[in-house]
Structures are given as C-alpha cells and as structure tokens.
N, C-alpha and C positions, 0 to 999 in steps of 0.2 A: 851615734847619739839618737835617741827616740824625737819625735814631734814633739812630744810633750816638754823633754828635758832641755829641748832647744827654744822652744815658747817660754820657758819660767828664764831661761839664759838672757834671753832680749830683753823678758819684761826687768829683772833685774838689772840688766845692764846697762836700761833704757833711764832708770827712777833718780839716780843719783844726777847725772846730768842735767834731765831734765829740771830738777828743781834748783839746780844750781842757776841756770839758765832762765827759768821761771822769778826766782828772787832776783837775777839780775835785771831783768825787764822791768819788776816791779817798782826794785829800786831808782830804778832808772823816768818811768814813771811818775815817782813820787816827788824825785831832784827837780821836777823840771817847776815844782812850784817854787823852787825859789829856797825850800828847805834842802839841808842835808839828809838823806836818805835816812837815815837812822833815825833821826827824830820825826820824821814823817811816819816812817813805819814805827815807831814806839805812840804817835798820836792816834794815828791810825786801830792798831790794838788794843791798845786803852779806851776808843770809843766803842773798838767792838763790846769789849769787856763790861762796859758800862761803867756808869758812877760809883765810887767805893770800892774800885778793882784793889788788890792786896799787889805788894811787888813781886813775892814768887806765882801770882798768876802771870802776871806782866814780866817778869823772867822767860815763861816759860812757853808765853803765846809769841814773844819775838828773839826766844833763841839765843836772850843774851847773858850773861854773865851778871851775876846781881851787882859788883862792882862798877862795872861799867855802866850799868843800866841807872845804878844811884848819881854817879858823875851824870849823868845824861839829865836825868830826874832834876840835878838840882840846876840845870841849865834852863830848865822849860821853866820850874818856880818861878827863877829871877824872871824870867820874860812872858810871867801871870798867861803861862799856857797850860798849867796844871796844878792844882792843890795836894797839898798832902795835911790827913787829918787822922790824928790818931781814932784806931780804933777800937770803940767799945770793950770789943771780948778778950783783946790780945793788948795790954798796953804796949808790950812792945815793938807792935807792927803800928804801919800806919796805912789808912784808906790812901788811894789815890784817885781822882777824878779830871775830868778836861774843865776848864772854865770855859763860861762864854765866847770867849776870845779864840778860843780853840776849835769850838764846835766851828766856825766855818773853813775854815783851813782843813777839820777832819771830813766834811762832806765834800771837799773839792778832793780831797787824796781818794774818797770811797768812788768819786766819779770816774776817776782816773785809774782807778785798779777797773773798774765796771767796762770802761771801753776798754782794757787791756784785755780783760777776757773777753769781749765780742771781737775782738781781730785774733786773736790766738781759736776760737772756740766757734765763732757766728758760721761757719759754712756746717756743726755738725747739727742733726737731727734731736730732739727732743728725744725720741726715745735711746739715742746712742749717749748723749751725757747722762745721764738716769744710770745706764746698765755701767758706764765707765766711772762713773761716781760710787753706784755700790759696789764694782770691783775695788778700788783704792780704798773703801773705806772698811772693808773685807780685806787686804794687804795691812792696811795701816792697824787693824786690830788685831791680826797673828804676829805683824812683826812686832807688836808691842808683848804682847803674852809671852814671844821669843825671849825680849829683852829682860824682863822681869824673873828670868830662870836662872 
C-alpha cells in the first residue's frame, strides 16, 4: 500500500470513532448540569441556531429524528424552556426559540462544551487547529458532495 493510501486509511478510520467519542464527552459534559444529555444538547443547538430556529434545522443540527426530537420539544414547553410560534411564511411549521429561563442553563452548557475543548485541544498551536479545521472542513464538504450522488 502507498503512503498516501495508508494516510487516507487512518484518517478515515480515525473520524467515525473519534466523533463518536467526541459526542460522548460532550454529552457527558452536558449531564453533569443536572440535565439529561439530550435536552442539554437540543438547548445547546437551539441557542446556536438562534431565535426562531424551524425544527428541521433543529433536526438536523442535533442529529435527531424529528419524532423524537418533537417528544423532546414538547417536554422543554411544559418546563417554559423553549417556545414554539407558528411561523409567518409556513403555517404549517412553527418558530422555535429558548425563553429566558433557558438562556442560562444554555451559556453554562456553551461553557462546558468551551473547557471541553481546551482539555481535548489547549496543548495544540494556533496555527495547527486553523490547518486541521480547514482540513475537516474540506473532508466534511466532499463527503457531503459524495453523499448527494
């Protein structure tokens, strides 16, 4: 096998793992406030998403099943951790956003993802995450072009 065909071997062999291992830390992370991991990370992405996220964004930033993700959805409702308002353009969709109540519960999970990456991340060099961030994100845009054929 060439240098080459053995580097694409590891880095492939290396992705699936690691992000398995990566979402497990996360989650793990996120449990420790007290929430179930799921809903931590469904508050979490919804804050990234900002106010008035739609649920196939929010499907599809946390990976989940729009069933599940509605069970979930109508659990934070009842516990005034997130709104849902129909939207404008679609009546049959509806906005979703964090209430107040939520926003600090989602900047303590963003702190908590944030030191997870300086203990995974903090010993490497500025210019080495740069080059290894536009590699994955050059990976994550062919395997997507792959997937769409």
């Amino acid at each position: 096998m060439s240098t080459r065909t053995t580097s694409e071997a590891q880095i492939a062999g290396r992705l699936l793992p690691l992000a398995r291992v990566w979402r497990k830390l996360a989650d793990d992370a996120l449990e420790a406030q007290g929430l179930s991991a799921a809903t931590a990370w469904v508050l979490t992405q919804l804050g990234r998403l900002g106010d008035e996220a739609r649920l196939t964004d929010l499907a599809e930033a946390t990976e989940m099943t729009a069933p599940s993700l509605v069970r979930l959805l109508d659990h934070l409702v009842e516990q005034e951790l997130v709104t849902r308002t129909p939207d404008d353009q679609d009546r049959r969709a509806k906005r979703l956003a964090l209430t107040e109540r939520a926003r600090p519960i989602v900047a303590e999970s963003e702190r908590s993802l944030a030191a997870l990456r300086h203990r995974i991340l903090g010993d490497f060099d500025a210019e080495t995450l740069a080059a290894t961030a536009a590699v994955l994100e050059r990976i994550s845009a062919a395997a997507a072009a792959e997937s769409e054929r």
